[in-house]
N, C-alpha and C positions, 0 to 999 in steps of 0.2 A: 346411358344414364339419363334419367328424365332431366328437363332443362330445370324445373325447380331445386332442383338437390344438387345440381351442378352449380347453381347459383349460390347455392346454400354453402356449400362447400369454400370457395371461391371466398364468401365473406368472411366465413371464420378464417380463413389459413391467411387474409391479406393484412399488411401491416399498417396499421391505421391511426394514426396521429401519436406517435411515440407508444408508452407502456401501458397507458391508461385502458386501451382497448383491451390491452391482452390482460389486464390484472381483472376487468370485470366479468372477462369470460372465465378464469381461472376461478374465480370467487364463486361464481354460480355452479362450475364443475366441480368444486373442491365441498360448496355446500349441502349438496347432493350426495358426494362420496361421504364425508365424514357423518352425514343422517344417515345413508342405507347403512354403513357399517355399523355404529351407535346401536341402531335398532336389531339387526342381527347377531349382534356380541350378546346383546343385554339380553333378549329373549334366546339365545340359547342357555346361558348361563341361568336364567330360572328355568330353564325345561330343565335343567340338569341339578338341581338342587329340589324340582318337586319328583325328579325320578330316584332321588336317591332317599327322599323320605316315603317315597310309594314303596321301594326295595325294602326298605326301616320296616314297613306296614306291612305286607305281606311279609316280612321275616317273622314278624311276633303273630300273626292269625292270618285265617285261610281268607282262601279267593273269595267265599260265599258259606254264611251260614246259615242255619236253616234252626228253626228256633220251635219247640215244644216240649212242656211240663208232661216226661214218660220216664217208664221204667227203662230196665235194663233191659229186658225184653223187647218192650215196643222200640227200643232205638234200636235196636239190631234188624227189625222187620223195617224202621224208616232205612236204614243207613241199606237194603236190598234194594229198595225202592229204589234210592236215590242213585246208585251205583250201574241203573240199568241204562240211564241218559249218556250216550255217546260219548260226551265230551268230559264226564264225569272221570274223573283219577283216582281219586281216593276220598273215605270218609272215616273219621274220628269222633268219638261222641265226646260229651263234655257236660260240664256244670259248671255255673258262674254263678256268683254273685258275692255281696259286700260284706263287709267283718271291718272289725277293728284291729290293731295287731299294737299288741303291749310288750316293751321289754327293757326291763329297769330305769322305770317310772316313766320310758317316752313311749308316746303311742302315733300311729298314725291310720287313716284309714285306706282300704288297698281292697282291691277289686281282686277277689280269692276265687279261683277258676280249679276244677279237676278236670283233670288230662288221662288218659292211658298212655305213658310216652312212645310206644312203641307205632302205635296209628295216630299219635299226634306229630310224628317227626315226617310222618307221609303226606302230611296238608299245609305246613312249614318249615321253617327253619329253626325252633326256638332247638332243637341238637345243637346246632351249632355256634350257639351264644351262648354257651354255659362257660366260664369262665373261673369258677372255683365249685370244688364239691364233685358231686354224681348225680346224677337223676336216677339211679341205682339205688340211693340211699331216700327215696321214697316210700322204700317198704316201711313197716314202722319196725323200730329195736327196742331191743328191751333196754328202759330206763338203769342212770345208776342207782344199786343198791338191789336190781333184783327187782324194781317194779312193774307196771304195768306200761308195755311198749310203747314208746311215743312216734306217728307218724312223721314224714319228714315233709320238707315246702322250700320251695327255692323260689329266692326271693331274686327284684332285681336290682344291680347293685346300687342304686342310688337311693333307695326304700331301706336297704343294707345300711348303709352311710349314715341316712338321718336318723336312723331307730339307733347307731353303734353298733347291730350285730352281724356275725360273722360266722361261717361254718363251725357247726357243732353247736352254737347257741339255740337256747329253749325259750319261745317264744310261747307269748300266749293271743290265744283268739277270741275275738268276742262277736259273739250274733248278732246280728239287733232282734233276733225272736226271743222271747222271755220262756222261764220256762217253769211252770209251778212246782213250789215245794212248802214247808210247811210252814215257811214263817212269809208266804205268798212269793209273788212273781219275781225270777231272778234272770240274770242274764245268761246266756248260755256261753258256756265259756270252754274250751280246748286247750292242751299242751300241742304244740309244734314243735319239731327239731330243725332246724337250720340246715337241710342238705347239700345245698348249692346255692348261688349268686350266678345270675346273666345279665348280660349287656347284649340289647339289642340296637342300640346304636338312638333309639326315638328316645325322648326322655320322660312322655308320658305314658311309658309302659315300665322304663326303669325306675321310675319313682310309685308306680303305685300298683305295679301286680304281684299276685303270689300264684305260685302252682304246689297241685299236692295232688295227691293218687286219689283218680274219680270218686272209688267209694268212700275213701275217707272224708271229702268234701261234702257227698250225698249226703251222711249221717252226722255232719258238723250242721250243715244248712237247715237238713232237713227237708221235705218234699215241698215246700211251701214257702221257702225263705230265699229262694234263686229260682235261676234259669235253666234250661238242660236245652239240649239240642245235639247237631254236628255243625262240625267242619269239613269244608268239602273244599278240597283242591279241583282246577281243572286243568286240561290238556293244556287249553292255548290261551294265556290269558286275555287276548284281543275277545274272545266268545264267549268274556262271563257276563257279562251283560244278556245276553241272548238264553245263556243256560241257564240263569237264574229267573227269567222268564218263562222258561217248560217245566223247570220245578213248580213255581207257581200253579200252573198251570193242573202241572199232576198230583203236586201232594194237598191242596187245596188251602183253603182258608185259614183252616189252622194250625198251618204250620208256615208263621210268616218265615220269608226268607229276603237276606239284605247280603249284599256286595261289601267286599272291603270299602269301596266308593262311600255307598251310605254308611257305612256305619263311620264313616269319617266324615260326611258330608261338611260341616261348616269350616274343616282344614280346608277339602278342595276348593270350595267356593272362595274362601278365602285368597286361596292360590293362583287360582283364575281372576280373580277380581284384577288379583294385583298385577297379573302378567296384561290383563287387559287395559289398566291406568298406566305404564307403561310405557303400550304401544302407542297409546291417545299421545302423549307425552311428549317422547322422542319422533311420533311422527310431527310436531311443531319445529322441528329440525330443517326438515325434510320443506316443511312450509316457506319456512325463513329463503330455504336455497332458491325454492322455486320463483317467489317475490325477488331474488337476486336474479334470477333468468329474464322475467317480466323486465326489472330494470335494463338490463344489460340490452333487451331486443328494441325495446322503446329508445333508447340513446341511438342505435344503430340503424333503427327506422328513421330517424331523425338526421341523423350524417349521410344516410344514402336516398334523404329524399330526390336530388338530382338524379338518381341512378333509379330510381323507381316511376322516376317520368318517363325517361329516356324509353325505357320497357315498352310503358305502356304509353307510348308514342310510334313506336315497333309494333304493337297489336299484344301485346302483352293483356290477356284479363285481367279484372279484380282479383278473382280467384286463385289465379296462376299469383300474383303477389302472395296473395294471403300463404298459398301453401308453400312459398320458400322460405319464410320466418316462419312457419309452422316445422318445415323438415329442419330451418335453426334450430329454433327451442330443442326439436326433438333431438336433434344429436346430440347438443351439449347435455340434456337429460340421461339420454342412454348411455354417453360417455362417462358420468357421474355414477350412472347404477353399476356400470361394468365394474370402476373403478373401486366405489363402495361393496360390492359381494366379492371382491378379489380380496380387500382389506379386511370386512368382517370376517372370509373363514381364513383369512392368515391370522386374526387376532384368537380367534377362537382353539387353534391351532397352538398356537403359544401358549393361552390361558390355559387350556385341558391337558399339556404335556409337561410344561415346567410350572414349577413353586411360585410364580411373580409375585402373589399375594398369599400369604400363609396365614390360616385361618387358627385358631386358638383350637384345637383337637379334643381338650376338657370340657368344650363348650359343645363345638359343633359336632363332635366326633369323625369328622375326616379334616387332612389338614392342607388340601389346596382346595380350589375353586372348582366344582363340577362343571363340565360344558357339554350339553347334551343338542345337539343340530338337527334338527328338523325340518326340511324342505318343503314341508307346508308355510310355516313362518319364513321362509326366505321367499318363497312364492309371489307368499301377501304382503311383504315387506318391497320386493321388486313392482308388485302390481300397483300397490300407494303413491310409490316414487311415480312412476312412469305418468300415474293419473295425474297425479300434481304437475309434474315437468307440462305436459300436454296444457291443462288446465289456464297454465302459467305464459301460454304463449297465444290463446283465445285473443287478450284484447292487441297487445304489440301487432299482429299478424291484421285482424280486423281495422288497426288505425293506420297499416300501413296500404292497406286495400283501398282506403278511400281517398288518397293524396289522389289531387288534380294534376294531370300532367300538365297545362300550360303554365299554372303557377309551379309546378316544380324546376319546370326547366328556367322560367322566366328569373323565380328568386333561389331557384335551388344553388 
């Protein structure tokens, strides 16, 4: 064992003027432990609440959409194109765009999309959020009395909620494209039937989307009043970054193409923002402890000034001092991190398996706390502490290197 870490060892395990010694080592152990764990609880439980509204996200639209004003035709030659990239899985064409939606006398505005559901359930989930109705009942039926068929739209349920309506109910649509007749410009207006209600768990898609069968949305909109494009799933989500970059690439300029990422961009940034104030945050934790190490090394520089004469009256270097309150600090630091990453994944552990905190489910729509752990964040959580710990013992180590041995031994 090197003579510095023997020494080092030596002064922590010795029992030094009653409790006082041993409560300020524990305080700077215990302040370390309580910041690395802190920090590792809290950033896993945001990774595990922005993973479950990223699953929210890709549940309601695909990995990458790929955007151009075409027919029927040319989406089927894009959607060959597109389907030829490796990592490509599947594509769905589509039309979006904005309406009014009225129904006894409330109206709301909702972002009206046409789907084929059959190649739309190949690029997400929304199959498996329907929660009342069919998506079967898409086709249009004939009206009561014998009239003229009315298409169907499934709404989500909370756009449901606010309007009052409910399957079977006849909504109406409205464009913002005018459309001339003989007492001038009118709005362009639809019947809709109520086929289904979904819940996809985000509440900015169950408050403001509608679906309905592509061509009936084409000839509601019109060629000029929306979007058309696909939806394109891929293999491995980690490579839609990349695959959406060789689309680019090959179907060119005008046919922009954006990630579920961007097309949410100011959530994620949001999200990151805040996992990043945080870390800034509760790494003041971790400060506080280290400022407790500093104290605790400097008191102990101080009581063993006798003992660091003595040393280096034996041939003891500066150096040789400075590095045994440096191998100090450092162990009570890595005692601290040991101690704090044993406690963060036992907390995280308990928080992710049992109810401790039970979240309102009308609200949040799940009803305990997500904990999602990522050994990146424990990584950079362990490497902060350790920097700090280190950092913390720079000057204690330094003042204890320049005590004069005749004066230590003379007044020590």
């Amino acid at each position: 064992m090197p003579l510095e870490l023997f020494i080092a060892l030596r002064y922590l395990k010795a029992k030094r003027k009653g409790l006082f010694a041993v409560v300020t080592t524990s305080i700077g152990v215990a302040g370390v432990t309580v910041g690395v764990a802190a920090l590792i609880t809290t950033l896993s439980v945001m990774n595990g609440f922005q993973t479950d509204i990223q699953n929210k996200i890709i549940g309601a639209q695909a990995h990458i959409t790929v955007y151009g004003l075409e027919s029927a035709g040319q989406q089927a030659k894009l959607a060959v194109d597109v389907l030829q990239d490796p990592q490509v899985k599947a594509a769905a064409p589509f039309v979006l765009g904005q309406a009014i939606l009225t129904y006894e006398g409330h109206s709301a505005g909702i972002v009206l999309k046409g789907i084929e559901p059959a190649k739309e359930f190949q690029v997400n989930d929304l199959g498996k959020t329907l929660t009342e109705g069919s998506w079967a009942a898409l086709a249009p039926q004939p009206a009561e009395g014998g009239g003229k068929p009315v298409p169907g739209i499934v709404l989500g349920e909370e756009l449901a909620r606010n309007l009052g309506a409910w399957v079977g109910s006849t909504v109406v649509l409205v464009s913002p494209q005018s459309v001339a007749s003989p007492v001038g410009l009118l709005p362009k207006m639809a019947k809709f039937r109520v086929a289904g209600l979904l819940h996809t768990g985000y509440y900015e898609y169950d408050s403001s989307m509608g679906y309905a069968a592509l061509q009936d949305v084409a000839k509601f909109l019109g060629p000029s009043a929306g979007a058309a494009g696909l939806g394109v799933r891929v293999k491995n989500l980690s490579a839609v970054d990349r695959t959406a970059r060789r689309l680019r690439r090959s179907l060119g300029p005008e046919h922009p193409v954006r990630t579920y990422a961007q097309l949410n961009q100011t959530l994620y940034a949001a999200l990151h923002l805040e996992k990043g104030v945080m870390f800034l945050i509760l790494t003041l934790i971790t400060l506080v402890a280290s400022l407790n190490i500093a104290s605790n090394l400097i008191l102990r520089s101080v009581e063993k000034t006798r003992d660091i004469g003595l040393l280096k009256a034996m041939g003891a270097s500066p150096k040789q001092i400075k590095r045994v309150f440096l191998a100090e600090g450092f162990l009570i630091g890595v005692s601290g991190l040991i101690a704090g990453l044993l406690l963060g994944l036992l907390l995280c552990y308990v928080i992710g398996h049992y109810n401790i905190v039970e979240l309102p489910a009308d609200i949040y729509y799940i009803s305990k706390v997500p904990v999602d752990l990522h050994w990146s964040d424990v990584a950079a959580v362990m490497g902060v502490g350790l920097v700090l710990s280190l950092l913390a013992t720079v000057y204690p180590a330094a003042r204890a290197a320049k005590v004069d041995p005749v004066e230590a031994i003379h007044y020590g």
